[in-house]
C-alpha positions in Angstrom: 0.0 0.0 0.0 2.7 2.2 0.8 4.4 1.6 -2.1 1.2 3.0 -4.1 0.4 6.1 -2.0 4.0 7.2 -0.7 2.5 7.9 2.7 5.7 8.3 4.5 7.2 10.5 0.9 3.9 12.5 1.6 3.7 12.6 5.3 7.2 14.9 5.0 6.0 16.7 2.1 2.9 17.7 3.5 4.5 18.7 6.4 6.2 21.3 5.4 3.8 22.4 2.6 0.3 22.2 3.8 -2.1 22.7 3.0 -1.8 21.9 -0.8 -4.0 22.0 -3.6 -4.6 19.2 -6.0 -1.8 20.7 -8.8 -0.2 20.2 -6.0 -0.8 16.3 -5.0 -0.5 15.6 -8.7 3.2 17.3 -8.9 4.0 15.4 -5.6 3.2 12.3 -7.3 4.5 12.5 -10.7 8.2 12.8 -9.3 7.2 8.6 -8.4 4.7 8.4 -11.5 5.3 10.9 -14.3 2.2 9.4 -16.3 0.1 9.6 -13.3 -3.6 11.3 -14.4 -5.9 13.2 -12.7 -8.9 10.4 -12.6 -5.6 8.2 -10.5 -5.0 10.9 -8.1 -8.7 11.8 -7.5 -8.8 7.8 -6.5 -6.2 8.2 -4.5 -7.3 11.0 -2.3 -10.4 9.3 -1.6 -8.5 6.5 -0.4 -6.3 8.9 1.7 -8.9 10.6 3.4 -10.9 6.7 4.0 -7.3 6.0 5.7 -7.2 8.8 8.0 -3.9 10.1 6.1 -5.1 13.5 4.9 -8.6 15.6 5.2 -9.5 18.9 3.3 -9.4 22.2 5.8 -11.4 23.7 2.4 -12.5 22.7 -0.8 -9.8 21.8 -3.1 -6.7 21.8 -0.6 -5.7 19.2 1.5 -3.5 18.6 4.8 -2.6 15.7 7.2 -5.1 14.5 9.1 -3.0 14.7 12.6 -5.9 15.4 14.9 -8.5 13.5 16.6 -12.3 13.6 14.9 -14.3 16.1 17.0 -17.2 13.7 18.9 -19.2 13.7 22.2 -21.4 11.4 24.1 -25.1 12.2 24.9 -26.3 12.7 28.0 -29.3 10.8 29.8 -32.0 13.5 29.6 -30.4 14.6 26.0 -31.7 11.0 24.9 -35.3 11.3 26.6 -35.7 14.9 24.8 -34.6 12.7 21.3 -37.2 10.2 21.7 -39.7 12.9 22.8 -39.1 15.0 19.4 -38.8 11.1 17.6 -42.3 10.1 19.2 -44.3 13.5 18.7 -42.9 14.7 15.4 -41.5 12.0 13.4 -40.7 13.8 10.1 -39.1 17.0 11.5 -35.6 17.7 11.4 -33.6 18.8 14.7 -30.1 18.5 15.9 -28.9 18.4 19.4 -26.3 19.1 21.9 -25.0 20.0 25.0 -23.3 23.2 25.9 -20.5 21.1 28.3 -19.3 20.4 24.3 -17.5 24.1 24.3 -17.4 25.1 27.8 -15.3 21.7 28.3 -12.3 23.9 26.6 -13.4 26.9 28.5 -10.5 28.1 31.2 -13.8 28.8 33.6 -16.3 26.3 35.4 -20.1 26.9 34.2 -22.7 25.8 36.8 -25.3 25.5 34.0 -25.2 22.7 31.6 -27.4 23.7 28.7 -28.9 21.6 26.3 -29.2 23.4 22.7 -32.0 22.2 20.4 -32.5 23.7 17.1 -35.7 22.3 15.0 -36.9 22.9 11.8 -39.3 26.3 11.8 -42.6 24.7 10.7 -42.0 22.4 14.0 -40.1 24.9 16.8 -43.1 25.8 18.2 -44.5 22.3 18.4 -41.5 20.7 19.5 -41.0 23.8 22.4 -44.9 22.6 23.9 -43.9 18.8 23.8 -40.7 19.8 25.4 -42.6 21.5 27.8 -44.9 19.0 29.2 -41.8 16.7 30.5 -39.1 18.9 31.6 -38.6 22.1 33.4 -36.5 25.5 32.2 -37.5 25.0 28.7 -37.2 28.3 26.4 -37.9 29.2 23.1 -34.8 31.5 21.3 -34.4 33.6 24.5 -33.2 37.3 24.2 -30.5 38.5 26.5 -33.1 40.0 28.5 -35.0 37.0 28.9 -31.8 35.1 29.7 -30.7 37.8 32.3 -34.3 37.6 34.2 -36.0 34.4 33.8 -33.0 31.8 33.3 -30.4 30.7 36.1 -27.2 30.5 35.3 -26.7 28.0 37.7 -30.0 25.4 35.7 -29.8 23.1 33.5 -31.9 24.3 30.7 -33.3 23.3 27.3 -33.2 25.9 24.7 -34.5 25.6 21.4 -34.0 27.8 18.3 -34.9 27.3 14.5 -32.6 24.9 12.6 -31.1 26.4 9.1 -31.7 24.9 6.1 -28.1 23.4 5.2 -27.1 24.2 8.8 -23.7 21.6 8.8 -24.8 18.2 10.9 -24.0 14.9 11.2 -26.4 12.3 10.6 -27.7 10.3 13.4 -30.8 8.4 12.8 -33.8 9.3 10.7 -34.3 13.1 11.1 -32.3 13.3 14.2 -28.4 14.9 13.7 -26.0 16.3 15.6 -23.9 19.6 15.0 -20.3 19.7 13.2 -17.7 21.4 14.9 -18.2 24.5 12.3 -22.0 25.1 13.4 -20.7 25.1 16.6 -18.1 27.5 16.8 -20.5 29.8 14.3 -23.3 29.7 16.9 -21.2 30.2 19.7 -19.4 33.4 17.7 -22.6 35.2 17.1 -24.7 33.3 20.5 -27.7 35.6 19.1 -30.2 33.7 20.2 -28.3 33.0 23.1 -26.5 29.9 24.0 -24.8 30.8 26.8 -24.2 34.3 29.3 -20.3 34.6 28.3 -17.8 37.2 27.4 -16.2 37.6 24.0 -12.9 36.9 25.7 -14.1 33.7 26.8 -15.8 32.7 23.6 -12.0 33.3 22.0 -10.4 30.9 23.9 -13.3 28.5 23.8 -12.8 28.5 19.8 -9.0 28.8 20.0 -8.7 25.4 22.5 -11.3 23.9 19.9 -9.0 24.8 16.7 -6.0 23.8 18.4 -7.6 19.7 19.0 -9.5 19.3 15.6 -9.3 19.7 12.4 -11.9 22.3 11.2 -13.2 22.8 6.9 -13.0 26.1 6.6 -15.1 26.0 3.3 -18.3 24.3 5.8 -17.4 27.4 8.1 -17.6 30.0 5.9 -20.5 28.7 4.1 -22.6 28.6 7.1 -21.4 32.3 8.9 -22.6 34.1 5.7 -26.0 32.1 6.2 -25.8 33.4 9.0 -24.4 36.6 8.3 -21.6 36.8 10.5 -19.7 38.7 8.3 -16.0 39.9 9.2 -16.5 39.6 12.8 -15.3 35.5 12.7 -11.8 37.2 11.3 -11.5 38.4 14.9 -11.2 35.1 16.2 -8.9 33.8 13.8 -11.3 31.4 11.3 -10.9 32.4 8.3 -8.3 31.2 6.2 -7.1 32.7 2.9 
């Protein structure tokens, strides 16, 4: 195998290269293959990423894959709110998380453990009322003001908010999904509705922990802050690549 895809020849090369595009890859590879085509080296990525050797930080460019995949358990009552949603609204969309997924690179303790919820719109409201019935501090897209009066910092609360269309997720089961690292770090960047009551300082070094254990696409990134129109203000926290 090694002898096909040079992975120690392009372990080194990539080192000091990365990333690379795929005029790149292709130059890299005729110096062992001069006839080598295009439809070969397209194979051979595929294979490269399927091996865990290299991944693509944005479209077109590629870089060793050095870090571990970004993943995290669900919790008890994150489960009972699944099969709630499952049970009541089988054919709506909704992804699911915790907020102990950022604040566990956070340099501060949070008393509150938030679970984030975002639905499809034709189902938030529905999906808020079934919430409702079995659990306790349940809120629908709160304001600041809402969060500063009626919500305890030191609860655990559910918090729903409207799921984007194209909103980056990873498939779970059926309509069920859970966010990529790049919805998350977007979300937390603007946290308009809010996700948690944190300062801008702490919300950089939450991102800058996250970018320095994973891997992050930069072309999923970027496509989901202008859907959400974050504009320049991810720059300040380092995100966007050239």
């Amino acid at each position: 195998m090694n002898s096909t895809f040079k992975i120690n020849e392009l372990q080194y090369y990539l080192k000091y290269h990365q990333p690379v595009d795929t005029s790149g890859l292709l130059s890299f590879y005729r110096k062992f293959d001069g006839s080598l085509s295009y439809n070969t080296l397209r194979w051979r990525i595929h294979e490269l990423k399927k091996l865990q050797v290299i991944y693509s930080p944005k479209r077109g460019y590629y870089a060793l894959k050095d870090k571990t995949a970004f993943t995290h358990d669900s919790t008890l009552e994150m489960d009972h709110i699944v099969r709630t949603i499952q049970t009541s609204l089988p054919e709506s969309k909704f992804s699911i998380y915790s907020t102990d997924w950022l604040t566990d690179y956070s340099d501060h303790t949070y008393p509150c453990h938030n679970i984030m919820i975002d639905v499809e719109a034709c189902s938030l409201t529905s999906a808020f009322n079934q919430i409702k019935q079995s659990h306790e501090n349940v809120f629908l897209s709160p304001e600041e003001s809402i969060y500063e009066h009626y919500i305890s910092p030191k609860s655990n609360n559910i918090i729903l908010n409207k799921l984007y269309v194209d909103a980056p997720v990873n498939h779970v089961d059926s309509f069920y999904y859970t966010p990529k690292l790049e919805k998350l770090l977007v979300d937390l960047i603007l946290n308009d509705p809010l996700i948690l009551m944190i300062s801008k300082p702490e919300i950089k070094t939450i991102v800058s922990n996250l970018q320095k254990a994973y891997h992050i696409n930069y072309s999923t990134l970027n496509r989901y802050s202008k859907k959400r129109y974050l504009g320049e203000r991810i720059t300040k926290y380092g995100l966007l690549q050239a």
